[in-house]
N, CA, C and O atoms as a GROMACS GRO file, in nm:
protein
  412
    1UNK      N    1   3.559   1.590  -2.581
    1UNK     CA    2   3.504   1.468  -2.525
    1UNK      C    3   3.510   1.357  -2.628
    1UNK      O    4   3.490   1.381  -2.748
    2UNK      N    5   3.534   1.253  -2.589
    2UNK     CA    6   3.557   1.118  -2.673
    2UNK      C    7   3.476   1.068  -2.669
    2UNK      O    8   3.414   1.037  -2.566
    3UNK      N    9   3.425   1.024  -2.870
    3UNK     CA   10   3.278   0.942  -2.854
    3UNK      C   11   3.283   0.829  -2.815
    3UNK      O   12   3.379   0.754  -2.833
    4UNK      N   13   3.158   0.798  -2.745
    4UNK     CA   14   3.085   0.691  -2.621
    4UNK      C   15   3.103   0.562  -2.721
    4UNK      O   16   3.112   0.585  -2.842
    5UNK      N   17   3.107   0.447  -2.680
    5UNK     CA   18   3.172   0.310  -2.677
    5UNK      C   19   3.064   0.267  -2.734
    5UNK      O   20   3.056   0.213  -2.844
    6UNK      N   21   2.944   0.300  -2.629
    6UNK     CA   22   2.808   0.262  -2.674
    6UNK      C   23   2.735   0.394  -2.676
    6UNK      O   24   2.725   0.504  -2.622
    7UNK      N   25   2.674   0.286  -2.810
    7UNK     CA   26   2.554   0.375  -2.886
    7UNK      C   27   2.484   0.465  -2.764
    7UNK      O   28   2.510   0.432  -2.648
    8UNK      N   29   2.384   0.591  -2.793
    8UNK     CA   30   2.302   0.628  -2.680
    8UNK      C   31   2.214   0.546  -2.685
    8UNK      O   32   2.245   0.464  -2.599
    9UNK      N   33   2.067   0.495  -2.760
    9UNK     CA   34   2.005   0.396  -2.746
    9UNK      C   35   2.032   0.287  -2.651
    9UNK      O   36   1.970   0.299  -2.545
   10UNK      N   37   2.115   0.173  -2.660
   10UNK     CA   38   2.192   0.126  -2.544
   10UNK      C   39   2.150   0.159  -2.429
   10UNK      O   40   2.057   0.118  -2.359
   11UNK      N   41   2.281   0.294  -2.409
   11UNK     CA   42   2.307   0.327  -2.242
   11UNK      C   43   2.157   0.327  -2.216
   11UNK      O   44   2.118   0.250  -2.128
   12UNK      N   45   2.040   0.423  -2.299
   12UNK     CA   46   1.977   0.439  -2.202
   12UNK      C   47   1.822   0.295  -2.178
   12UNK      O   48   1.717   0.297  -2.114
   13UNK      N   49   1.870   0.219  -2.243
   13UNK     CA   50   1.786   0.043  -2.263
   13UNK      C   51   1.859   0.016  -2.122
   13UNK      O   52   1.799   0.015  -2.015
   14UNK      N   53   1.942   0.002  -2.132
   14UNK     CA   54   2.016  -0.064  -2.004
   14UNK      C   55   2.009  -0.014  -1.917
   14UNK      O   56   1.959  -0.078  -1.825
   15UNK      N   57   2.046   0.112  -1.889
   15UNK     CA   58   2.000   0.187  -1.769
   15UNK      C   59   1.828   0.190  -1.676
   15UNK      O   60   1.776   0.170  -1.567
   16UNK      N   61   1.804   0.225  -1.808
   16UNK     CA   62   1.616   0.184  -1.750
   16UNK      C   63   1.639   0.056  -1.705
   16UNK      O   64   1.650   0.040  -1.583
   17UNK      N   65   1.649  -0.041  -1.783
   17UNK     CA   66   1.625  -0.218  -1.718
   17UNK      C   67   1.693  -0.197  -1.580
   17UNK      O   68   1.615  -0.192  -1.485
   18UNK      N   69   1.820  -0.183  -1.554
   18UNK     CA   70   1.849  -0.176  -1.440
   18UNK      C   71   1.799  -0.096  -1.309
   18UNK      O   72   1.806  -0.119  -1.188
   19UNK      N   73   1.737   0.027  -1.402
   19UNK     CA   74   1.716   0.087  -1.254
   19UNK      C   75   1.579   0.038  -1.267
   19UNK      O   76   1.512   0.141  -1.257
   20UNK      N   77   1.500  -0.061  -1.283
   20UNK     CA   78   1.400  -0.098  -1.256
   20UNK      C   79   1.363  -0.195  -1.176
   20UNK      O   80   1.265  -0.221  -1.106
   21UNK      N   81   1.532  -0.273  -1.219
   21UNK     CA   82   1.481  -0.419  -1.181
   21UNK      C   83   1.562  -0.413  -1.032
   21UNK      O   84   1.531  -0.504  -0.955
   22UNK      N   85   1.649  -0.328  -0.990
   22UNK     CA   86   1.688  -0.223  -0.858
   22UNK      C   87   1.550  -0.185  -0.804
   22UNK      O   88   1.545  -0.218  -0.685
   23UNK      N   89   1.440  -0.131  -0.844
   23UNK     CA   90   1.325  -0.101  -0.769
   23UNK      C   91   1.207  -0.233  -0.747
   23UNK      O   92   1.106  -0.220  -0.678
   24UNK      N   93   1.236  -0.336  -0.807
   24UNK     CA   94   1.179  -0.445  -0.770
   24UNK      C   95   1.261  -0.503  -0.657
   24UNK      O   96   1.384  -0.507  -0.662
   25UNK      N   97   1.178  -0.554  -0.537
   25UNK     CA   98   1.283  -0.656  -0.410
   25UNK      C   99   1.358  -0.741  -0.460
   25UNK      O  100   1.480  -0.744  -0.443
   26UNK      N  101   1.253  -0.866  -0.568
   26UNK     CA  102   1.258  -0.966  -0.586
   26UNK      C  103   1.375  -0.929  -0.681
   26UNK      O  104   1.471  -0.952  -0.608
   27UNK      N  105   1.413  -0.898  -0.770
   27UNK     CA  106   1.513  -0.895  -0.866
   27UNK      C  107   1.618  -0.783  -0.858
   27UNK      O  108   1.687  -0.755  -0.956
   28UNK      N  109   1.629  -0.712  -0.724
   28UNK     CA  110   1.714  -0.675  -0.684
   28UNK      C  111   1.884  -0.669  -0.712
   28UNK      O  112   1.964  -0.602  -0.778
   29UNK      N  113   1.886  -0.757  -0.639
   29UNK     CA  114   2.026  -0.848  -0.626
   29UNK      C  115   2.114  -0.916  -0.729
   29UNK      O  116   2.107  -1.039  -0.734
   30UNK      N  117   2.179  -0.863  -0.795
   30UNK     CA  118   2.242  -0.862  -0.855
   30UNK      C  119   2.210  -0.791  -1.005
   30UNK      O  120   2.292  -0.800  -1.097
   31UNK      N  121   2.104  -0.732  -1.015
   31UNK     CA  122   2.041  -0.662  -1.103
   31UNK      C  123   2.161  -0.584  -1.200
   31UNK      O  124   2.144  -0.597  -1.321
   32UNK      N  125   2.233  -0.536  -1.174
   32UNK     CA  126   2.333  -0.432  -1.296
   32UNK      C  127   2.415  -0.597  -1.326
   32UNK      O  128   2.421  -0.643  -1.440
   33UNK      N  129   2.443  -0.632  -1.268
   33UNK     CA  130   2.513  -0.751  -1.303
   33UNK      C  131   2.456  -0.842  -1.393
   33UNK      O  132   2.530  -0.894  -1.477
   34UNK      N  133   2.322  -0.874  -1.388
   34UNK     CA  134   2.248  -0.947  -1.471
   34UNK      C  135   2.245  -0.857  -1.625
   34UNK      O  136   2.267  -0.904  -1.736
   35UNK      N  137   2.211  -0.710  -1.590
   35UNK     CA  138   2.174  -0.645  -1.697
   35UNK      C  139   2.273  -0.603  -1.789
   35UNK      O  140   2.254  -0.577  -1.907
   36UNK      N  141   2.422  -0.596  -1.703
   36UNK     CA  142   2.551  -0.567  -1.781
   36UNK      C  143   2.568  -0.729  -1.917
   36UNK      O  144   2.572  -0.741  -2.039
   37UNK      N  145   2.573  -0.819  -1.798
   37UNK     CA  146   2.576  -0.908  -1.862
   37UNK      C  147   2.526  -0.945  -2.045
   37UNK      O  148   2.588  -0.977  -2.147
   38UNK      N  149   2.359  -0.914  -2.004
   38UNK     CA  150   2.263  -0.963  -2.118
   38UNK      C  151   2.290  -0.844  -2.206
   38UNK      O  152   2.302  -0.868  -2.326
   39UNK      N  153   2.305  -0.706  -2.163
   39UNK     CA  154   2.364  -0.642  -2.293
   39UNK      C  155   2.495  -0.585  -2.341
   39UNK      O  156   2.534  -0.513  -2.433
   40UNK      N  157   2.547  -0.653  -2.235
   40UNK     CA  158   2.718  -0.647  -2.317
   40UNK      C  159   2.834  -0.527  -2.285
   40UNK      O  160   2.931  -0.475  -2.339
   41UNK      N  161   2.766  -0.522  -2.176
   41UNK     CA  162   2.852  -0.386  -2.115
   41UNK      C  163   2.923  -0.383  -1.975
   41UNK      O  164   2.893  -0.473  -1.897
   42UNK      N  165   2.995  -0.308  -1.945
   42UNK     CA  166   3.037  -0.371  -1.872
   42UNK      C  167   3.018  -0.303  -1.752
   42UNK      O  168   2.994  -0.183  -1.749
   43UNK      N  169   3.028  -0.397  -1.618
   43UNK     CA  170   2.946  -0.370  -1.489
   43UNK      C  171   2.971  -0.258  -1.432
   43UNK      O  172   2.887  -0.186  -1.377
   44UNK      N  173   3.110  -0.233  -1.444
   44UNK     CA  174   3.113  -0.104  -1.367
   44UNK      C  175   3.083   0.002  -1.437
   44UNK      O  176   3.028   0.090  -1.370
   45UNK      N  177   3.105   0.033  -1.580
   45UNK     CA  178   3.018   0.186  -1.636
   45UNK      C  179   2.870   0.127  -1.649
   45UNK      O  180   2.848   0.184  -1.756
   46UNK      N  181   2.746   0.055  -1.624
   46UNK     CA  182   2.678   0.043  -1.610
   46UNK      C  183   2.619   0.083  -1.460
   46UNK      O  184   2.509   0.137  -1.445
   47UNK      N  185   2.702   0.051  -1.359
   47UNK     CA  186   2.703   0.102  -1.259
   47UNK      C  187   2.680   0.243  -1.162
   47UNK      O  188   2.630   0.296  -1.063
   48UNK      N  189   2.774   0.255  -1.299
   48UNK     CA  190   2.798   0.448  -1.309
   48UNK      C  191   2.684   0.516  -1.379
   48UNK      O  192   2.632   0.618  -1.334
   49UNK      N  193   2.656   0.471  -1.465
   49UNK     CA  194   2.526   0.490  -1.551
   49UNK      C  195   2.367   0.534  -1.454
   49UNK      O  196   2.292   0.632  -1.441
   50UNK      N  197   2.379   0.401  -1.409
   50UNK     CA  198   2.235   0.393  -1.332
   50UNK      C  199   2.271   0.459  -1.176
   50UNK      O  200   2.176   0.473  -1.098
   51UNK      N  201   2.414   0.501  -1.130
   51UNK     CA  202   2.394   0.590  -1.006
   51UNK      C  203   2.366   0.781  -1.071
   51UNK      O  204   2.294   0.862  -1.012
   52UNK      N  205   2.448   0.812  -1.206
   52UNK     CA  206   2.410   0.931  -1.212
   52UNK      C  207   2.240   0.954  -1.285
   52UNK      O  208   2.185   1.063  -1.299
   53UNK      N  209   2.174   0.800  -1.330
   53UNK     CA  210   2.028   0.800  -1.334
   53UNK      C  211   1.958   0.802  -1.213
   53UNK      O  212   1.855   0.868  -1.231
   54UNK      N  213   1.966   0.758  -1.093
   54UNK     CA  214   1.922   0.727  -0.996
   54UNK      C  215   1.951   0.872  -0.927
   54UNK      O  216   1.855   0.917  -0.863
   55UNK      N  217   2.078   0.959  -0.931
   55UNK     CA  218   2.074   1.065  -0.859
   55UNK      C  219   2.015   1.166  -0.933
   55UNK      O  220   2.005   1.277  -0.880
   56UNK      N  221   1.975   1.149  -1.043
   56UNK     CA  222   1.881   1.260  -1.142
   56UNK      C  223   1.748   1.267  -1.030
   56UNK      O  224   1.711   1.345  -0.943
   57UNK      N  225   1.721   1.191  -1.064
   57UNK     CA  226   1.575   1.147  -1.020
   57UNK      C  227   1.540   1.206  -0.838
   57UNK      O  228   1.437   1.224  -0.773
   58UNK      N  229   1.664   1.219  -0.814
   58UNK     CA  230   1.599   1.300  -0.654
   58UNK      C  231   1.562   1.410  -0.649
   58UNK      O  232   1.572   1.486  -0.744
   59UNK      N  233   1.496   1.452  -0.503
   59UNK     CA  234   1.424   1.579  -0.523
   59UNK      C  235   1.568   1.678  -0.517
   59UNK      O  236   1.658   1.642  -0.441
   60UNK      N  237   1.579   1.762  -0.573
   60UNK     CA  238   1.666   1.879  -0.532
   60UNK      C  239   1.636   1.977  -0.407
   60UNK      O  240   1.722   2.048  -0.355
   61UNK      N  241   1.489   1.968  -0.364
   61UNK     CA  242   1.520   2.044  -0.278
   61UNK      C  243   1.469   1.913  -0.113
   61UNK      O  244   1.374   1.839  -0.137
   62UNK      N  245   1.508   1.904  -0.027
   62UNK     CA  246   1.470   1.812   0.070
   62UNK      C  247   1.277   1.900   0.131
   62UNK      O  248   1.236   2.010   0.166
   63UNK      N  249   1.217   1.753   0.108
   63UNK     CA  250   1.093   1.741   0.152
   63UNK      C  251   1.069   1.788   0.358
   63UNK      O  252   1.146   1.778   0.454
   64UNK      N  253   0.951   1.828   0.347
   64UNK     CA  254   0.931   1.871   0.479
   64UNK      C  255   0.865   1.780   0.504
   64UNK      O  256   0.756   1.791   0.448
   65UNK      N  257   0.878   1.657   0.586
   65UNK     CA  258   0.767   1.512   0.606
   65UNK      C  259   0.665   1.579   0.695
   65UNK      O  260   0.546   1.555   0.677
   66UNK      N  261   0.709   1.671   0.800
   66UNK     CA  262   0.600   1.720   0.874
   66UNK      C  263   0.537   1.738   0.854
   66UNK      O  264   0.436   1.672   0.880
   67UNK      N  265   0.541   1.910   0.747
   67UNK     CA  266   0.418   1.950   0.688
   67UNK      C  267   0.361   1.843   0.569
   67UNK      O  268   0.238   1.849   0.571
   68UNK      N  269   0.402   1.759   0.478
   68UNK     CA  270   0.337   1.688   0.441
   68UNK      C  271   0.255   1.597   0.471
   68UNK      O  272   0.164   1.553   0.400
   69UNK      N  273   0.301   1.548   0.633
   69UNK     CA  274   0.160   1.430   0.700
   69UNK      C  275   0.045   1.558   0.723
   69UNK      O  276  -0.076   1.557   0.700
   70UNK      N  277   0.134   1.673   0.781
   70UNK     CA  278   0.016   1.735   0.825
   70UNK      C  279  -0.101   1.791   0.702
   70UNK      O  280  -0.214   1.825   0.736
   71UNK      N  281  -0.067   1.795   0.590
   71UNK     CA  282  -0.132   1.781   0.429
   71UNK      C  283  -0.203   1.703   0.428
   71UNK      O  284  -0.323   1.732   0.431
   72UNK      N  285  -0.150   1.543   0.424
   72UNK     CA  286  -0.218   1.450   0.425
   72UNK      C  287  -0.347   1.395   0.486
   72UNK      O  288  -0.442   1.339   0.432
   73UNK      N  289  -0.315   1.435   0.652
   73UNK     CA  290  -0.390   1.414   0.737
   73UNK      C  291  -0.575   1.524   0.728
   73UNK      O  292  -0.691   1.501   0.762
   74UNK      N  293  -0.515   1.617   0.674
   74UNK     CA  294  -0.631   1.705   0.649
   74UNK      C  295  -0.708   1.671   0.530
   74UNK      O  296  -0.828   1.643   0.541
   75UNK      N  297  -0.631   1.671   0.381
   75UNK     CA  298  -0.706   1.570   0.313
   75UNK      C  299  -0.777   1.475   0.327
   75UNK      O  300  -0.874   1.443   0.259
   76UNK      N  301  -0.717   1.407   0.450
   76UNK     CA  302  -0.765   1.279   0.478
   76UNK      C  303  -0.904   1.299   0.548
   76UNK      O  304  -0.987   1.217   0.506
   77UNK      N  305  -0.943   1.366   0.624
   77UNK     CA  306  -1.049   1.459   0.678
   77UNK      C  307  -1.129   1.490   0.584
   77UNK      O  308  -1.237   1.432   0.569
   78UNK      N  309  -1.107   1.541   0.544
   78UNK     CA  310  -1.169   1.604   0.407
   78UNK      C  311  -1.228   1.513   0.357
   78UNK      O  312  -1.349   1.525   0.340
   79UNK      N  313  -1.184   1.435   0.331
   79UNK     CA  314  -1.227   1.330   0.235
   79UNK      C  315  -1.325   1.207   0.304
   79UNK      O  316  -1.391   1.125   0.239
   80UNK      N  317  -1.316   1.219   0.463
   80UNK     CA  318  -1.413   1.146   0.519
   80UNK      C  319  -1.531   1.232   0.536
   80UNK      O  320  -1.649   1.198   0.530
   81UNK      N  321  -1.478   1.355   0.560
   81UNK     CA  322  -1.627   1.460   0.595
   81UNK      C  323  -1.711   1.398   0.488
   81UNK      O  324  -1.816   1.337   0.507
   82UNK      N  325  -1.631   1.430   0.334
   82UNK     CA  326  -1.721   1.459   0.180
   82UNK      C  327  -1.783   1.306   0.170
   82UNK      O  328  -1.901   1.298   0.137
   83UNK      N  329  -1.703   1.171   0.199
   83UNK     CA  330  -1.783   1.024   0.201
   83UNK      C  331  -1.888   1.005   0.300
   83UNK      O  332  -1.969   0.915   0.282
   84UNK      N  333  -1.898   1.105   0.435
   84UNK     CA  334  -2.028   1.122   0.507
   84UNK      C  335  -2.125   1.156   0.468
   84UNK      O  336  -2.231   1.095   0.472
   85UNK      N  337  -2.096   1.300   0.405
   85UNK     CA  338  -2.202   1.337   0.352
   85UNK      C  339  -2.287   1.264   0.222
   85UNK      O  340  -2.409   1.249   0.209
   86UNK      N  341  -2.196   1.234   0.149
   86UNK     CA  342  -2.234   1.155   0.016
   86UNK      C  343  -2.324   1.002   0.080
   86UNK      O  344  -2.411   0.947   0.012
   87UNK      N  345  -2.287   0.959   0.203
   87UNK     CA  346  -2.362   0.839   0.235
   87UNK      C  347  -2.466   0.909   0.295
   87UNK      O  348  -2.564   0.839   0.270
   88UNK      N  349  -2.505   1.008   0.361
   88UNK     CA  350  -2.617   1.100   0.432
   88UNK      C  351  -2.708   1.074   0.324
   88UNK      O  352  -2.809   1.004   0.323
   89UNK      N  353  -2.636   1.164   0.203
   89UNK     CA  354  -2.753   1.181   0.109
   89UNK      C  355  -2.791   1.072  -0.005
   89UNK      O  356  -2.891   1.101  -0.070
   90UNK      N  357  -2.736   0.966  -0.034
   90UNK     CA  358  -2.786   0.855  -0.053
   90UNK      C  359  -2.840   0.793   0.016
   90UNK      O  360  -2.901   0.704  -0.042
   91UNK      N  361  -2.855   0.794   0.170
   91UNK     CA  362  -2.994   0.725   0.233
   91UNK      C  363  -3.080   0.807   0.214
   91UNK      O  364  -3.197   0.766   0.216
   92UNK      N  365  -3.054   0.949   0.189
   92UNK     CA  366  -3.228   1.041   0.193
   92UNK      C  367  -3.265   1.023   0.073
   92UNK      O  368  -3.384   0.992   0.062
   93UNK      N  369  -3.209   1.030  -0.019
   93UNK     CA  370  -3.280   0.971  -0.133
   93UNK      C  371  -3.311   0.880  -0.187
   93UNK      O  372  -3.386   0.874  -0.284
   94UNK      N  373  -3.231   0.751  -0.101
   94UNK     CA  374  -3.319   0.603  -0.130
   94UNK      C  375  -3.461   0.600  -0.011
   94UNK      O  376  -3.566   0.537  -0.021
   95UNK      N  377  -3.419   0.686   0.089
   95UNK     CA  378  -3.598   0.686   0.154
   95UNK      C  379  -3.692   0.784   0.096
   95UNK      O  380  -3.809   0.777   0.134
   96UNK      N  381  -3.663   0.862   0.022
   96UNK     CA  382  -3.718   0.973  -0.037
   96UNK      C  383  -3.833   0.826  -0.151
   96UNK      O  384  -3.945   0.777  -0.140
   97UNK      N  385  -3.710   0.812  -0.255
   97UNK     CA  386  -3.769   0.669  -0.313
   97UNK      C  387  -3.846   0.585  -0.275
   97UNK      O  388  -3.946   0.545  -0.335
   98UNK      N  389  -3.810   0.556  -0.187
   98UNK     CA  390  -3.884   0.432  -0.094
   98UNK      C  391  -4.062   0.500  -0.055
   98UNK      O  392  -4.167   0.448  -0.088
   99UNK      N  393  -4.047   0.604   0.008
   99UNK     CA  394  -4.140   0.657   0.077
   99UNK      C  395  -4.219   0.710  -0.052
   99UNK      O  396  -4.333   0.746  -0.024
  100UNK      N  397  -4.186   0.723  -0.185
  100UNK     CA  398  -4.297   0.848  -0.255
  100UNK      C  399  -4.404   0.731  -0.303
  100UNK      O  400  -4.353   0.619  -0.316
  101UNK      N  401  -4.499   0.739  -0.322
  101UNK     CA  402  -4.635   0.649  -0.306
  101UNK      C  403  -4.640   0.641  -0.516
  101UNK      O  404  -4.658   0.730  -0.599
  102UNK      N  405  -4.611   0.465  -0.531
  102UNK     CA  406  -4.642   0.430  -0.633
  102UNK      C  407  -4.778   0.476  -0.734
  102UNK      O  408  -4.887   0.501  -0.682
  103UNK      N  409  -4.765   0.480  -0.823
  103UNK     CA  410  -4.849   0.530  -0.970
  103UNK      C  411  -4.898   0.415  -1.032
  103UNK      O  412  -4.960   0.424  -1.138
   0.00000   0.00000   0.00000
């Protein structure tokens, strides 16, 4: 293998900036282009760069959305039961308060 053009430091400065400014809407658009630009590399192996960064980053195995709402949705339960109860028992103990006869 033939050593890299650019430093590793570099590739991976540039790569981050780009695949970041790719996950922002607003700075989207034209993003490897801007970022090739400002550090001196050029668009298309930058390109290449941030698609085999971007395909790192997926899941390897495909997500089940089903069972995950259905996860969610129970948590989500859960978590209203436990804020019921927690408001139950902060009114009994601010009337508990209220009601015990001053000293």
């Amino acid at each position: 293998m033939a050593p890299s053009k650019y430093p590793q430091e570099l590739r991976d400065r540039a790569t981050r900036l780009a695949v970041e400014a790719r996950h922002d809407p607003a700075t989207r658009s034209g993003a490897i282009a801007r970022v090739a630009e400002q550090t001196g590399i050029g668009k298309e192996t930058l390109r290449n760069w941030v698609r085999k960064a971007e395909d790192a980053d997926l899941p390897v195995e495909p997500v089940d959305t089903e069972a995950r709402i259905r996860q969610l949705e129970a948590e989500n339960r859960e978590l209203r039961r436990s804020n019921e109860i927690l408001r139950s028992a902060t009114a009994f103990f601010a009337k508990a308060e209220f009601d015990r006869p001053q000293r």
